[in-house]
VOLUM-632485 format. One line per 4 residues: number of its first residue (from 1); for each residue x, y, z of N, C-alpha, C. Coordinates in Angstrom, 1 decimal, always signed. Example, Ala and Ser with C-alpha at 12.3 -4.5 7.8 and 13.67 -1.06 7.14 Angstrom:
1> +13.2,-5.7,+7.8,+12.3,-4.5,+7.8,+13.2,-3.3,+7.8  +12.8,-2.2,+7.1,+13.7,-1.1,+7.1,+12.9,+0.0,+7.9
This chain:
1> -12.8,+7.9,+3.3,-11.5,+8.5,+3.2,-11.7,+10.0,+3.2  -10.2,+11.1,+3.9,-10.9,+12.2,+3.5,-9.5,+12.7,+2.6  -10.2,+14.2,+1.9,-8.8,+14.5,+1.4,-8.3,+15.7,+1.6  -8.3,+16.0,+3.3,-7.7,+17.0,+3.3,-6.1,+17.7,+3.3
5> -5.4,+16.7,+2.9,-3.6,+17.5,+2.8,-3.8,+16.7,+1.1  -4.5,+16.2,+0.4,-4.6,+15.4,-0.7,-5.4,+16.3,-2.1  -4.3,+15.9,-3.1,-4.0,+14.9,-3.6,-2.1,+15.4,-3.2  -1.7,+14.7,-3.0,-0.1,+14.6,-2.8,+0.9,+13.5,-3.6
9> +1.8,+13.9,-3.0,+2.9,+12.6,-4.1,+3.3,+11.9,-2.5  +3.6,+10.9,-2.9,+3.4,+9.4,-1.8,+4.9,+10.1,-1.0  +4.7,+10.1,+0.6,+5.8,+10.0,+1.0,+7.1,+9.2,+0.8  +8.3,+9.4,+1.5,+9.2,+8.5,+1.2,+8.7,+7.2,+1.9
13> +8.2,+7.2,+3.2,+8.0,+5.9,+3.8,+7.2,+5.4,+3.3  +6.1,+5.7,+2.8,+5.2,+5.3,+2.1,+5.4,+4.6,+0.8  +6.4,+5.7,+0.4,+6.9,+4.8,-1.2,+7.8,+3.6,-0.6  +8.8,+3.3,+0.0,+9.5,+2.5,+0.7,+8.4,+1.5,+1.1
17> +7.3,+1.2,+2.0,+6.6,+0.6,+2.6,+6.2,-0.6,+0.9  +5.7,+0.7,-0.2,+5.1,-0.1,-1.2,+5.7,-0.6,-1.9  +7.2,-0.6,-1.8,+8.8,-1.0,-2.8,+8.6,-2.2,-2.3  +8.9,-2.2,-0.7,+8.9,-3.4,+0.6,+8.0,-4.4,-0.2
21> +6.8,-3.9,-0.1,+5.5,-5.4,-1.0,+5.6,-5.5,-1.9  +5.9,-5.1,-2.8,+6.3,-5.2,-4.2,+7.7,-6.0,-4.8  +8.2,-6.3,-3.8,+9.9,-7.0,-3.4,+9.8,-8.5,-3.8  +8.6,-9.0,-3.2,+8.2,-10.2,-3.5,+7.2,-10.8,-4.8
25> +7.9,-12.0,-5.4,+7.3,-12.4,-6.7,+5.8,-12.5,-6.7  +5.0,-11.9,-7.6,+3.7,-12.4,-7.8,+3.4,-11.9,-9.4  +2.1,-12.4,-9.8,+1.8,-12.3,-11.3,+1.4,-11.0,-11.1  +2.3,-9.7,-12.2,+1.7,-8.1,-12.1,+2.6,-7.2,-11.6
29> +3.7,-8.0,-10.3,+4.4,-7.3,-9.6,+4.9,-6.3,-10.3  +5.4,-6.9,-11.9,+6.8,-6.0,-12.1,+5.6,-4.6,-12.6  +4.5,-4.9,-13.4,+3.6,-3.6,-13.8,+3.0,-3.1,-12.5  +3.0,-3.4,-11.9,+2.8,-2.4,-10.5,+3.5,-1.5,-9.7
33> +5.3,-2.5,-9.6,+6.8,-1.7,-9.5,+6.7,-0.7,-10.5  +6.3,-0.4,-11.8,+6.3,+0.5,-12.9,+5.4,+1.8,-13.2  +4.4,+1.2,-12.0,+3.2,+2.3,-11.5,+3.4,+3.3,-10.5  +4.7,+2.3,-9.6,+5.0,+3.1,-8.2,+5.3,+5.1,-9.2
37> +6.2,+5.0,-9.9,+6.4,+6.7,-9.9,+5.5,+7.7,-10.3  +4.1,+6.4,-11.1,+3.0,+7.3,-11.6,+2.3,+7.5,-10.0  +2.4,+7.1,-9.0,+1.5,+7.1,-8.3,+1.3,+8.6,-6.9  +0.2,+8.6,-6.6,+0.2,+9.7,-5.9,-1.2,+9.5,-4.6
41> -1.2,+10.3,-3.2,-1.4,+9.9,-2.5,-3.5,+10.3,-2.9  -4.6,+10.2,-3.2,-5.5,+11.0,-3.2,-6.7,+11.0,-2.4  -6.2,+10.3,-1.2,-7.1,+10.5,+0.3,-6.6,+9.4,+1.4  -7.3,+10.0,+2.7,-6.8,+9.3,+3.5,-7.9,+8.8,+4.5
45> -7.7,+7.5,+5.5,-8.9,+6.8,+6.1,-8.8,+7.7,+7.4  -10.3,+8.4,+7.3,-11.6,+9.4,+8.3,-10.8,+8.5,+9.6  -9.9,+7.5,+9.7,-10.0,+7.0,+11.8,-8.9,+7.6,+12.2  -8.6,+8.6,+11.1,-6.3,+8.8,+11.5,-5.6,+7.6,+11.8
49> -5.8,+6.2,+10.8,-5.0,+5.7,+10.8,-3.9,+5.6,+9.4  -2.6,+5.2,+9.2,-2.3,+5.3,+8.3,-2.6,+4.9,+6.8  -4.0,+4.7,+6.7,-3.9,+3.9,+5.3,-5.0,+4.9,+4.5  -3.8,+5.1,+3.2,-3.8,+6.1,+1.9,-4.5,+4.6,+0.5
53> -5.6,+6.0,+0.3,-5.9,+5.6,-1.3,-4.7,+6.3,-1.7  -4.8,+5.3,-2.9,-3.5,+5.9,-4.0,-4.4,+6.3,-5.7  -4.2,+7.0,-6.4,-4.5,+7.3,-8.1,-3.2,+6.9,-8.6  -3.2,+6.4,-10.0,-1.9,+5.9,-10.6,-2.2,+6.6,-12.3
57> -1.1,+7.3,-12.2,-1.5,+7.9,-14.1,-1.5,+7.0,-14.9  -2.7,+7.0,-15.8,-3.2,+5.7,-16.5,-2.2,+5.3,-17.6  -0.9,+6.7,-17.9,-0.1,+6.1,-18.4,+0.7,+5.2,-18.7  +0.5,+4.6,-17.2,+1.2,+3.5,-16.8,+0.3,+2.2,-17.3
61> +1.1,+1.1,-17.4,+0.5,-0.2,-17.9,+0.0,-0.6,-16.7  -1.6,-1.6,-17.3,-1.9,-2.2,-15.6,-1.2,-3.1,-15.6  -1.8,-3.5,-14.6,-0.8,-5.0,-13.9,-2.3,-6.1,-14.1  -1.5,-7.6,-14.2,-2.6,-8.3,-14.7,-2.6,-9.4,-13.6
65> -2.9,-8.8,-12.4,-2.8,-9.2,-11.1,-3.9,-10.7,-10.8  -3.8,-11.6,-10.1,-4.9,-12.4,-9.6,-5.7,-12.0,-9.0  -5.8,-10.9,-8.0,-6.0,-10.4,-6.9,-6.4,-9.2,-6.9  -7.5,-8.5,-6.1,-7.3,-7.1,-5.5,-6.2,-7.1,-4.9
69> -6.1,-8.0,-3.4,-4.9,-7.9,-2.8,-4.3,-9.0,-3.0  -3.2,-8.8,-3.6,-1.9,-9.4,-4.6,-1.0,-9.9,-3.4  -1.1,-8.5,-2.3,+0.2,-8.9,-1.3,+0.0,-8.8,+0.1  +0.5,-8.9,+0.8,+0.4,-8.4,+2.4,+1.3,-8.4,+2.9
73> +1.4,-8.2,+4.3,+2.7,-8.6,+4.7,+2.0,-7.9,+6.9  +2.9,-8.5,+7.6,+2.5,-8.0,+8.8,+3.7,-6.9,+9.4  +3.1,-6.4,+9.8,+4.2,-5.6,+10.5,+3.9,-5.7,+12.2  +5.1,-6.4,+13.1,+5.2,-6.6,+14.2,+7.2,-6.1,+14.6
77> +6.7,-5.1,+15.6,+7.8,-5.0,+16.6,+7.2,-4.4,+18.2  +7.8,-3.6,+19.2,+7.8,-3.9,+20.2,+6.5,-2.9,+20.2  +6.0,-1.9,+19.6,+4.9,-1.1,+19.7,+3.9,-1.7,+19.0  +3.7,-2.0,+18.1,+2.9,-2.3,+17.2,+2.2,-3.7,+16.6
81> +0.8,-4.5,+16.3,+1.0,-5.4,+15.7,+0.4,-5.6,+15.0  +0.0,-5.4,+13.6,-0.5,-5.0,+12.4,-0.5,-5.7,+11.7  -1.4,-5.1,+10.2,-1.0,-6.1,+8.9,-1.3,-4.8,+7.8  -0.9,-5.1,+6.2,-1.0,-3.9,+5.4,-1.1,-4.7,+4.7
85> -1.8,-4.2,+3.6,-2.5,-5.1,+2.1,-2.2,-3.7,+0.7  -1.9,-4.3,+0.1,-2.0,-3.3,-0.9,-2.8,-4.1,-2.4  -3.6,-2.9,-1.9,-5.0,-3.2,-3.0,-4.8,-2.8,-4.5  -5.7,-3.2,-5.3,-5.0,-3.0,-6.8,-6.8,-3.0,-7.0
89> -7.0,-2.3,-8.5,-8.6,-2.2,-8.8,-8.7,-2.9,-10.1  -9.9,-2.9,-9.9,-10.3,-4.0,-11.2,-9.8,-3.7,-12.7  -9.2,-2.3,-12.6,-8.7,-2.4,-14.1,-6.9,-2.5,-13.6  -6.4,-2.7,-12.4,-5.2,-3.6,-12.5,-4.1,-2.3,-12.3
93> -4.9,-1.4,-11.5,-3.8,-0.1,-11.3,-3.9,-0.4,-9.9  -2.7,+0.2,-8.7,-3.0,+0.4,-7.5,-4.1,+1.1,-7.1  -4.6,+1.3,-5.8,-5.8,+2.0,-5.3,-5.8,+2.4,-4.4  -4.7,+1.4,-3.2,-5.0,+1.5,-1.6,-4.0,+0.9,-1.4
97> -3.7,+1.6,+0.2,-2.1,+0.7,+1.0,-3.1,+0.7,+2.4  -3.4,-0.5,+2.9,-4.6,-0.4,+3.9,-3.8,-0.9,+5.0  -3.8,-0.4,+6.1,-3.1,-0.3,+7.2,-3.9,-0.5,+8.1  -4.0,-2.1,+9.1,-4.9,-2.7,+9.7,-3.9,-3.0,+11.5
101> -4.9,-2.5,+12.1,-4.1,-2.9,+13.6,-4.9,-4.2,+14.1  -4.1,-5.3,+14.4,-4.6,-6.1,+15.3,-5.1,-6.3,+16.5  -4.4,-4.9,+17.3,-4.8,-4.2,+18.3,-6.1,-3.7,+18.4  -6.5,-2.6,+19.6,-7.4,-1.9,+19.7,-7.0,-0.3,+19.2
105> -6.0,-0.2,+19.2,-5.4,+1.2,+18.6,-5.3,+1.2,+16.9  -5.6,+2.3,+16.2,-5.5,+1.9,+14.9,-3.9,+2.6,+14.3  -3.6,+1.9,+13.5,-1.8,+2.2,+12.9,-2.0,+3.4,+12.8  -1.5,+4.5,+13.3,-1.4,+5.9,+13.1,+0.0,+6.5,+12.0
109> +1.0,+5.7,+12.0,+2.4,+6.1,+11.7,+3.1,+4.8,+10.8  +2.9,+4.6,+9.9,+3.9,+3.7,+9.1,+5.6,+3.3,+9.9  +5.6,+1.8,+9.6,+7.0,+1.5,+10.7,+8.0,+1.6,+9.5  +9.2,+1.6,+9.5,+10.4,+1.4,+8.4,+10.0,+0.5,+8.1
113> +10.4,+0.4,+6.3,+10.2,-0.8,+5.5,+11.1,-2.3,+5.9  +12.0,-1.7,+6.8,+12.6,-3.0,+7.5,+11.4,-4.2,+8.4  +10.7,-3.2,+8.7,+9.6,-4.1,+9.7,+8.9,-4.5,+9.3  +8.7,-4.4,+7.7,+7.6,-5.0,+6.9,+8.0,-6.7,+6.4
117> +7.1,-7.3,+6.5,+7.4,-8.9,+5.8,+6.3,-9.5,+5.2  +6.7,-8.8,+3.8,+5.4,-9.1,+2.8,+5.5,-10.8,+2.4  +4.4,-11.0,+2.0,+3.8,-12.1,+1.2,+2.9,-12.4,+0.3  +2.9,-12.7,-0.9,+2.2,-12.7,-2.0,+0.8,-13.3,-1.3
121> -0.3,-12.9,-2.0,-1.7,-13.8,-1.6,-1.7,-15.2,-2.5  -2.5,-15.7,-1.8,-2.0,-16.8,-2.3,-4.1,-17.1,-2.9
């Protein structure tokens, strides 16, 4: 990861993308929904694709998640066909929104949270 426009506060798409996974039921969800406003962007993946580590002020309660990744969801429309995970760390705070291309191109640009269709891990 590097951090050079970082440490930042999470864009709007960004925060929208992580509302989007968080939409759906899982054990943690709602203490992770409660982390989103502590949260802030604190680097980014060296390929220029879109996917941000996140820091979450410890003020916040963890989440008592099953999972690193709790969620996922794919993102497919007429450009793009992807997948995004949002990672959580072992003490149960966010960490990562990891933005995977199926493709040979890597996700450069987050799609609207409409194109997102999360799913809890199972």
């Amino acid at each position: 990861m590097t951090g050079d426009d970082t440490p930042r506060p999470l864009s709007d798409v960004e925060r929208d993308v992580i509302a989007r996974l968080l939409s759906v039921p899982f054990r943690g969800r709602d203490e992770l929904r409660a982390q989103l406003p502590f949260a802030t962007v604190e680097g980014r993946c060296g390929c220029d694709c879109a996917t941000v580590n996140l820091a979450v002020d410890r003020a916040a309660a963890p989440a008592p998640v099953l999972s690193a990744a709790p969620v996922s969801a794919d993102i497919s429309n007429d450009e793009i066909y992807a997948g995004i995970v949002l990672l959580v760390d072992g003490e149960g705070y966010l960490c990562c929104l990891e933005v995977y291309s199926i493709g040979d191109e890597p996700v450069r640009r987050l799609p609207p949270a409409e194109q997102i269709n999360a799913r809890p891990q199972r």
